[in-house]
C-alpha atoms as a printed R data frame, in Angstrom:
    type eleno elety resid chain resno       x       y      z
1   ATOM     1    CA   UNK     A     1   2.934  -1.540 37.911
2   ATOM     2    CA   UNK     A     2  -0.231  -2.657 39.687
3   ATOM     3    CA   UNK     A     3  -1.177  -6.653 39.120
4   ATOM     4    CA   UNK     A     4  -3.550  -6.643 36.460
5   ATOM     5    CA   UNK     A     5  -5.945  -9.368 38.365
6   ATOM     6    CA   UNK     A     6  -6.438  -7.039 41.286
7   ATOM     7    CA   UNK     A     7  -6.312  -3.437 39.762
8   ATOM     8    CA   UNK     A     8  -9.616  -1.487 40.191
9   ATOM     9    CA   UNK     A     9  -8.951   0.187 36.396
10  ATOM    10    CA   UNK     A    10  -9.646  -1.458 32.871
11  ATOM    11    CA   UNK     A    11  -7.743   1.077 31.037
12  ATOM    12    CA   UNK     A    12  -4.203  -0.124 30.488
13  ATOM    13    CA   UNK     A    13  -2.313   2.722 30.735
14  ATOM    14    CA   UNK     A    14  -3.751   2.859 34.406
15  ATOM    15    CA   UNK     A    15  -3.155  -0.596 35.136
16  ATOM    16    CA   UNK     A    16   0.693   0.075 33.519
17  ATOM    17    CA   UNK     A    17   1.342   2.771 35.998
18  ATOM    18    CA   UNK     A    18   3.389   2.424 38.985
19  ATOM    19    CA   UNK     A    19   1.611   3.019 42.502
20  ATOM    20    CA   UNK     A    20   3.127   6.736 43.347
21  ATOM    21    CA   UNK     A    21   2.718   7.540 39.621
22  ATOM    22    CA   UNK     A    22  -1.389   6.200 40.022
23  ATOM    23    CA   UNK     A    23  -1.875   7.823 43.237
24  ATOM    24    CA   UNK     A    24  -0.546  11.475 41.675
25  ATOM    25    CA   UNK     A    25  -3.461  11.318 39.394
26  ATOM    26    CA   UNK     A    26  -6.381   8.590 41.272
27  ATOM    27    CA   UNK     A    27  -7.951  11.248 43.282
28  ATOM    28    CA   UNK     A    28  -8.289  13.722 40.173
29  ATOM    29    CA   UNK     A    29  -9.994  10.806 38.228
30  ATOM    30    CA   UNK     A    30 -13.733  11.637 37.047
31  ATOM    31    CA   UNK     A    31 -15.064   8.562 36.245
32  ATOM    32    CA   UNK     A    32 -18.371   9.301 33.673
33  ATOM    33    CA   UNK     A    33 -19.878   7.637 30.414
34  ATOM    34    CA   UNK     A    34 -18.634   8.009 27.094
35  ATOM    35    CA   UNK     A    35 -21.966   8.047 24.602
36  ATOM    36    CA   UNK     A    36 -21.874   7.264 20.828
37  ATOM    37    CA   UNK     A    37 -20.827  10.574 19.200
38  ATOM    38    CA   UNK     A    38 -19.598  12.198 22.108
39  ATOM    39    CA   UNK     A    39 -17.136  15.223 21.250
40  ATOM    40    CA   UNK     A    40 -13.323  14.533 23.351
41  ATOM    41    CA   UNK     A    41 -11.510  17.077 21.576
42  ATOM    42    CA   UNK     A    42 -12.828  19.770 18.451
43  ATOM    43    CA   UNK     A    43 -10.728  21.302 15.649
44  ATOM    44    CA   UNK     A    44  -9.041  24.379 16.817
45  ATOM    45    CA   UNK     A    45  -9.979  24.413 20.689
46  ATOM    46    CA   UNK     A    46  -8.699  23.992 23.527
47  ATOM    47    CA   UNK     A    47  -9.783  21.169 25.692
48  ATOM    48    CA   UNK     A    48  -9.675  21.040 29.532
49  ATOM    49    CA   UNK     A    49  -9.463  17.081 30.065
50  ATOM    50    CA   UNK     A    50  -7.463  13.948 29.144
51  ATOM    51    CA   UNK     A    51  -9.414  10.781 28.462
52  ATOM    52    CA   UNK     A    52  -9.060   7.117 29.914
53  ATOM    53    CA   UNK     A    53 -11.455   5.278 28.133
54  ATOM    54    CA   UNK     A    54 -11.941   1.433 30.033
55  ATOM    55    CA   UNK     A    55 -14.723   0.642 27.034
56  ATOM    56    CA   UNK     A    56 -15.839   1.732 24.209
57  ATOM    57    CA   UNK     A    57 -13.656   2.838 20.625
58  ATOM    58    CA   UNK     A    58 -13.245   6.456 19.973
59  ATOM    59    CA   UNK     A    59 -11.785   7.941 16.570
60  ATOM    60    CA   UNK     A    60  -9.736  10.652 16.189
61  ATOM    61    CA   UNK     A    61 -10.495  12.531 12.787
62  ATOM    62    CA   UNK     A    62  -9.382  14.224  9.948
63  ATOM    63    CA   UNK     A    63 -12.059  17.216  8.969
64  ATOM    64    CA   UNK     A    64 -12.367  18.832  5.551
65  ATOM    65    CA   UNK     A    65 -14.509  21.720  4.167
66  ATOM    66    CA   UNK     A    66 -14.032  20.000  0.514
67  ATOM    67    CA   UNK     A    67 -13.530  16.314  1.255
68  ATOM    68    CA   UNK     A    68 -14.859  13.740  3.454
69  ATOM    69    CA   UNK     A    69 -13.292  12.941  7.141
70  ATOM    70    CA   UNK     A    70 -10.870  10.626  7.324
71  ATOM    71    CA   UNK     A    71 -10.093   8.298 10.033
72  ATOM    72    CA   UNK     A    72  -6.115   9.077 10.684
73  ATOM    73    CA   UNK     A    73  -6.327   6.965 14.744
74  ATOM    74    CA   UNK     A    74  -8.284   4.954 16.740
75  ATOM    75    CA   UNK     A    75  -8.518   4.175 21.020
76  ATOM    76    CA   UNK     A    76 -10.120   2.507 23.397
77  ATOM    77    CA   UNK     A    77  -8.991   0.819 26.368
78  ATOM    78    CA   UNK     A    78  -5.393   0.223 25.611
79  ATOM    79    CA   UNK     A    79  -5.242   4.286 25.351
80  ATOM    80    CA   UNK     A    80  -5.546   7.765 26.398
81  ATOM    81    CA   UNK     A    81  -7.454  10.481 24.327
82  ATOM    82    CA   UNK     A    82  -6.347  13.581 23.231
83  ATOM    83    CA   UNK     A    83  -2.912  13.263 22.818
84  ATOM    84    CA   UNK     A    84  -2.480  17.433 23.207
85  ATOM    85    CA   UNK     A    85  -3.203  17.042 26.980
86  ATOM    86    CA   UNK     A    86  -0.019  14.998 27.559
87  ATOM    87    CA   UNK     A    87   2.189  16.540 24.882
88  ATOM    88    CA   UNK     A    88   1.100  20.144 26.315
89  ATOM    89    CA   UNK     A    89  -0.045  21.423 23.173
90  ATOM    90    CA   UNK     A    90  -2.447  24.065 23.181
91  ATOM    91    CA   UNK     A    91  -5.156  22.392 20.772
92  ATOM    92    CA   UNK     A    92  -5.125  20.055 17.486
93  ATOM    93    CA   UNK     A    93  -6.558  20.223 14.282
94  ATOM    94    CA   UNK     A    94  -8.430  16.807 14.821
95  ATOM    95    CA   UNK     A    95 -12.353  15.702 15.840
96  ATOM    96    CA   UNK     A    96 -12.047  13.226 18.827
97  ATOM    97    CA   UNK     A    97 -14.859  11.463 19.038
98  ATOM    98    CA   UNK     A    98 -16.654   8.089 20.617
99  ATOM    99    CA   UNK     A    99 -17.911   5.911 17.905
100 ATOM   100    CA   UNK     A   100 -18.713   2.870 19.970
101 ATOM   101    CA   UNK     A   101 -20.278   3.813 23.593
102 ATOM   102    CA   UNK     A   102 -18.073   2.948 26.502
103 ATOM   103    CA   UNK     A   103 -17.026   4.823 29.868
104 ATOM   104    CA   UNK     A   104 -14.047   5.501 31.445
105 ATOM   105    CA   UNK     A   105 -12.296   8.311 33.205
106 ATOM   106    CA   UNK     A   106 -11.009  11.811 32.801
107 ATOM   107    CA   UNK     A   107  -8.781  14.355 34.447
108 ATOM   108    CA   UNK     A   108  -7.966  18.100 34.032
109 ATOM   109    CA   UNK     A   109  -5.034  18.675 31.631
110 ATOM   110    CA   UNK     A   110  -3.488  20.914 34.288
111 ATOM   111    CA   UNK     A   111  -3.734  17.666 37.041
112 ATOM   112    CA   UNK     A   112  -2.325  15.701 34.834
113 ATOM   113    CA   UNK     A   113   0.641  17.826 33.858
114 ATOM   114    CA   UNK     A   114   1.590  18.699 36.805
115 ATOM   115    CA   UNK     A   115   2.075  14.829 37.385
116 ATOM   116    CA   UNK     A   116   3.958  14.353 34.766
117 ATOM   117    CA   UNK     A   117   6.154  17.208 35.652
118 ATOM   118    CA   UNK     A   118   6.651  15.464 39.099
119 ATOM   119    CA   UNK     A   119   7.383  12.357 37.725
120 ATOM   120    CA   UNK     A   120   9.630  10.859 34.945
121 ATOM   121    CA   UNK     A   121   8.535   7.771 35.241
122 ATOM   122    CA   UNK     A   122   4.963   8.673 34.549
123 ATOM   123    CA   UNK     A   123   6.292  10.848 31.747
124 ATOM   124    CA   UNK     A   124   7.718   8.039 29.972
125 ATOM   125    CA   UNK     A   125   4.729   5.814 30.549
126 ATOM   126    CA   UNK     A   126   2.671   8.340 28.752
127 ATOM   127    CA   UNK     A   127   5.225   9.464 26.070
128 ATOM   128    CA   UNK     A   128   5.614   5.717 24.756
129 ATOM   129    CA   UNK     A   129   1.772   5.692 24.765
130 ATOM   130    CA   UNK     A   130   1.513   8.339 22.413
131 ATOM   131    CA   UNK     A   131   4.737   6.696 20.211
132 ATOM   132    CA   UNK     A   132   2.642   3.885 19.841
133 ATOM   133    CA   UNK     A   133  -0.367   5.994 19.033
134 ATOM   134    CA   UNK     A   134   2.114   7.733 16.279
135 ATOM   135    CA   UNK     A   135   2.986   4.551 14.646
136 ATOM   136    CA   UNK     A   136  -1.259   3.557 14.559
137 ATOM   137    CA   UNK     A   137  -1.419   6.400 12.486
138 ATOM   138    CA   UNK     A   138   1.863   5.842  9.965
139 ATOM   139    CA   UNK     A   139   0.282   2.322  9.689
140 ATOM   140    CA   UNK     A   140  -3.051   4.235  8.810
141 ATOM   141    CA   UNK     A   141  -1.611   6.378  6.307
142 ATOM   142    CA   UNK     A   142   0.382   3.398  4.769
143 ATOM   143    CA   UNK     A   143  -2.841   0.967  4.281
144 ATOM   144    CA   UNK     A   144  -4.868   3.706  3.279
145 ATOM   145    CA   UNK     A   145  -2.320   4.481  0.195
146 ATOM   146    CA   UNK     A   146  -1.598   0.916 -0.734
147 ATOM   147    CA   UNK     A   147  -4.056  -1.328  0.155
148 ATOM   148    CA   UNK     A   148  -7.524  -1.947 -1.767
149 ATOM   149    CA   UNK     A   149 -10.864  -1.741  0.241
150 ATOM   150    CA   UNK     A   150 -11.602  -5.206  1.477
151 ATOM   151    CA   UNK     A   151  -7.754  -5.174  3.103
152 ATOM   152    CA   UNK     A   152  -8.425  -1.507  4.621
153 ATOM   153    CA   UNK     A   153 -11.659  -2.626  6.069
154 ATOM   154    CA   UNK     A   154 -10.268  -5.875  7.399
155 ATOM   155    CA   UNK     A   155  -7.756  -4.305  9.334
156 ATOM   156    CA   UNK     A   156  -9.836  -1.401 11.090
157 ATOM   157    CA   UNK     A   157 -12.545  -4.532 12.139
158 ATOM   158    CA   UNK     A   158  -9.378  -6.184 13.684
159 ATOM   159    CA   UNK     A   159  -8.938  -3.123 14.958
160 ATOM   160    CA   UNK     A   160 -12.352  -2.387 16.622
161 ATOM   161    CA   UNK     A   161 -12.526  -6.153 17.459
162 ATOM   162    CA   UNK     A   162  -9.327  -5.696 19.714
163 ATOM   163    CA   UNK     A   163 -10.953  -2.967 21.402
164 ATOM   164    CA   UNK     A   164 -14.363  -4.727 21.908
165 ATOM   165    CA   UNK     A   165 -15.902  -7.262 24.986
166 ATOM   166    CA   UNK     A   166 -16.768  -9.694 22.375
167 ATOM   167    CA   UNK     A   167 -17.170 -10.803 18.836
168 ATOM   168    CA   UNK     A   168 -20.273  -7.990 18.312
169 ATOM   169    CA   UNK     A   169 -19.304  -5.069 16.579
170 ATOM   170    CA   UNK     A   170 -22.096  -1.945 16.763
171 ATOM   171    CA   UNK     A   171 -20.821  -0.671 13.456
172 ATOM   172    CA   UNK     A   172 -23.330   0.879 10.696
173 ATOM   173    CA   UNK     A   173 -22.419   1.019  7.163
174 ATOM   174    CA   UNK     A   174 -22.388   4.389  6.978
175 ATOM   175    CA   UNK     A   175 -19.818   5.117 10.017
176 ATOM   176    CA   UNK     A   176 -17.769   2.283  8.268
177 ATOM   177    CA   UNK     A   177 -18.158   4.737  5.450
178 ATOM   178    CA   UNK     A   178 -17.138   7.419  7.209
179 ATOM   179    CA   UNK     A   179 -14.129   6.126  9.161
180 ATOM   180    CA   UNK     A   180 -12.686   4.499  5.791
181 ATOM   181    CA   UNK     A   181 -13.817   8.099  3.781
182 ATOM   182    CA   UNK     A   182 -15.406   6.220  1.097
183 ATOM   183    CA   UNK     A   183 -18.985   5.681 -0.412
184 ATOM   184    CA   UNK     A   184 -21.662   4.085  2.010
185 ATOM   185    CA   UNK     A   185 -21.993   2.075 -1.495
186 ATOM   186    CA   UNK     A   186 -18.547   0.534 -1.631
187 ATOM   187    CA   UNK     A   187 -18.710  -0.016  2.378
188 ATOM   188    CA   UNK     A   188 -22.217  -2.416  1.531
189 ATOM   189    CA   UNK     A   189 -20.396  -4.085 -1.359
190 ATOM   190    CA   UNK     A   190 -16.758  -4.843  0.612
191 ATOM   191    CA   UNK     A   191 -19.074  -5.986  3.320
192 ATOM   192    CA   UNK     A   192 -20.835  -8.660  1.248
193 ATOM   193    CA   UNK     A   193 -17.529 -10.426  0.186
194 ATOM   194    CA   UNK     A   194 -16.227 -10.463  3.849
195 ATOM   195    CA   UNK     A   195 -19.594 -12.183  4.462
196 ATOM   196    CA   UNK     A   196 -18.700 -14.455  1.005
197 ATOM   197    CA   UNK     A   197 -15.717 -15.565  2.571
198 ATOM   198    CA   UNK     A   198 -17.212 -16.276  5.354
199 ATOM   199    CA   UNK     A   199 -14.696 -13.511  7.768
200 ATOM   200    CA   UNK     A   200 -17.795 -12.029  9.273
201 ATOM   201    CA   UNK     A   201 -22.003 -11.929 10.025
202 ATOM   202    CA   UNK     A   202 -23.433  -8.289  9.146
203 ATOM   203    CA   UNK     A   203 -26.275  -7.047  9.897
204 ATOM   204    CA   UNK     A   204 -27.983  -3.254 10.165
205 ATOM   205    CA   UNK     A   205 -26.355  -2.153 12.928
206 ATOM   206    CA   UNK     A   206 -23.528  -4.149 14.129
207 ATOM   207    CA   UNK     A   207 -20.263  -6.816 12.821
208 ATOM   208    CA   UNK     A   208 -19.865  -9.885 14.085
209 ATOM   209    CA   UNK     A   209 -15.941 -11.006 13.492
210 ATOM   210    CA   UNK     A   210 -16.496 -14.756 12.045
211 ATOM   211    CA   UNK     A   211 -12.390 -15.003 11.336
212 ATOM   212    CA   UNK     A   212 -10.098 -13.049 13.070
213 ATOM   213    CA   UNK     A   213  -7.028 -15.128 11.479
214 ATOM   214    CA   UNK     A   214  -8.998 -14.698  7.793
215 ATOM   215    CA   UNK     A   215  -8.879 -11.040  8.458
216 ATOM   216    CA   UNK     A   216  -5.510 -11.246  9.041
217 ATOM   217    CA   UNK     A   217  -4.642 -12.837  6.189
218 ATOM   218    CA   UNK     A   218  -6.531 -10.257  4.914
219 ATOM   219    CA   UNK     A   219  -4.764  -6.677  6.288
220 ATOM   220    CA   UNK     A   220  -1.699  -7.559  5.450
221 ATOM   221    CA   UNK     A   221   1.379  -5.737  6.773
222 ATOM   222    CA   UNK     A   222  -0.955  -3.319  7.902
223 ATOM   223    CA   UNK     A   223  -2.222  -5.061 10.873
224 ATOM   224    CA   UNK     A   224   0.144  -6.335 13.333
225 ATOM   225    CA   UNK     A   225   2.909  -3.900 13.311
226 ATOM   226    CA   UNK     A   226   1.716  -1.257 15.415
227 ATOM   227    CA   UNK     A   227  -0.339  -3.867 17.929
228 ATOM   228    CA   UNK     A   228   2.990  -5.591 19.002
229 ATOM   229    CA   UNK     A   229   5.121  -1.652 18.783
230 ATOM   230    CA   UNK     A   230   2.454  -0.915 21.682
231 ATOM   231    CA   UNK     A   231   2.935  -4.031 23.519
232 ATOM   232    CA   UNK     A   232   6.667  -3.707 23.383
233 ATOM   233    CA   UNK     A   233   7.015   0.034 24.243
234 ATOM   234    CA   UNK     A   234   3.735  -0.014 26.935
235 ATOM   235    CA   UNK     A   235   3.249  -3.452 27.689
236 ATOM   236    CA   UNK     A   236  -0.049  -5.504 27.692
237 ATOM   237    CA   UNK     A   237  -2.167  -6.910 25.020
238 ATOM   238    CA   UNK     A   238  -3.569  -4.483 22.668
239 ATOM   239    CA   UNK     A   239  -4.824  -7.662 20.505
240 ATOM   240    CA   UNK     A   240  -6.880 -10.365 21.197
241 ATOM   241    CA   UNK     A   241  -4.640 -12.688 21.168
C-alpha cells in the first residue's frame, strides 16, 4: 500500500493498492470529469470502463416502467463504479449515474481484468471492495423497509456528507426525492424538521450538515454498520470521522 500523504490518487481503492498491483493498471488510467447526471453504466448494456471516482457521489439505481427509481447504492471516493467490470459480468440491470459532479479516473474493463487475472492480491483488494459495496446495499434495503422518512433521509445525508469536501451538500429536493423514491412533497416536509431540530441549513439547491452526531442519532442501526465493514475489509476512512 502506497502512504496516503504522498500518493498522487484520492480514490482509496488506489491509494489501498500495493505498488506492482498500481503500476499493472497506472498507465491504463484515463483521468476525465465526472458531470452531474453523467451515465457510468445503463440497464441492459454492456459497458467498456471501470470507474475511480476521487470526487464527486454517484448512485447506482433501481429503474421501473411502473414505479419510481430507487436508490439500492451509493460511491464516491472510497469506491469503484460498476461493479460488473470487476466481477466480469457481462452487464447489470442498474442506472449508474453521477449525482454530485466530481472527477476521477477510468480504465477499460479488459485492462483491468487482465490485472486482476495477474494478480491475487489485486483481486482481493477489489473483491472486498465490492463485499463492502454488497453490505451498503443490504443496509439500504433494511432502512428502506423499517425505518420512517426523517431516519432514511438522515442516513443517506451522512452518507453523501462522508463522500463530500465539506459540510455543503449540492442536493435538490427533488433528487432527494428521487434517490429516497418518494414524493418531492414528503422530501420538503422531512427537510423542514431536520432544519427544526436544528441537524441541518437547506436551501434550493444544496444541504448543509449542521449535526453529524444528531443525524446519527437519527439513522439508527442503519448508519454505521456498513462504514466500519468497509474500513475493516478495505481499510481507510469511509466516514468523517
Amino acid at each position: 500500500m502506497q502512504n496516503p500523504n504522498s500518493s498522487p490518487y484520492r480514490n482509496n481503492l488506489l491509494i489501498r493498492m500495493n505498488p506492482e498491483d498500481l503500476s499493472r493498471i497506472a498507465p491504463h488510467l484515463q483521468f476525465l470529469d465526472l458531470p452531474r447526471s453523467l451515465a457510468l453504466a445503463e440497464p441492459g448494456k454492456a459497458g467498456d470502463f471501470t470507474y475511480f471516482p476521487e470526487s464527486g457521489i454517484g448512485s447506482v439505481v433501481v429503474p421501473s416502467t411502473t414505479e419510481p427509481e430507487a436508490e439500492i447504492g451509493l460511491f464516491g471516493r472510497e469506491g469503484l463504479t460498476p461493479a460488473a467490470g470487476v466481477s466480469g459480468v457481462l452487464s447489470s440491470p442498474y442506472h449508474v449515474f453521477m449525482q454530485v459532479p466530481g472527477a476521477g479516473h477510468r480504465i477499460e474493463n479488459v485492462r483491468l481484468q487482465a490485472a486482476m487475472a495477474e494478480s491475487v492480491t489485486l483481486r482481493n483488494l477489489l473483491t472486498r471492495y465490492l463485499h463492502s459495496a454488497s453490505v451498503q446495499v443490504a443496509y439500504t434495503a433494511f432502512s428502506n423497509a423499517t425505518q420512517h422518512i426523517e431516519a432514511r433521509l438522515a442516513r443517506w445525508l451522512l452518507m453523501c456528507h462522508d463522500r463530500s469536501e465539506g459540510d455543503d451538500i449540492e442536493l435538490t429536493h427533488e433528487f432527494i426525492g428521487i434517490m429516497l423514491a418518494v414524493r418531492r412533497q414528503s422530501v420538503t416536509t422531512t427537510i423542514h424538521i431536520l432544519e427544526g431540530k436544528r441537524l441541518i441549513t437547506a436551501s434550493r439547491a444544496s444541504i448543509t450538515i449542521r449535526d453529524r452526531a444528531g443525524l446519527k442519532m437519527l439513522a439508527g442501526d442503519a448508519y454505521g454498520i456498513p462504514e466500519r465493514d468497509y474500513e475493516a475489509n478495505v481499510g481507510g476512512l469511509v466516514t468523517k470521522e
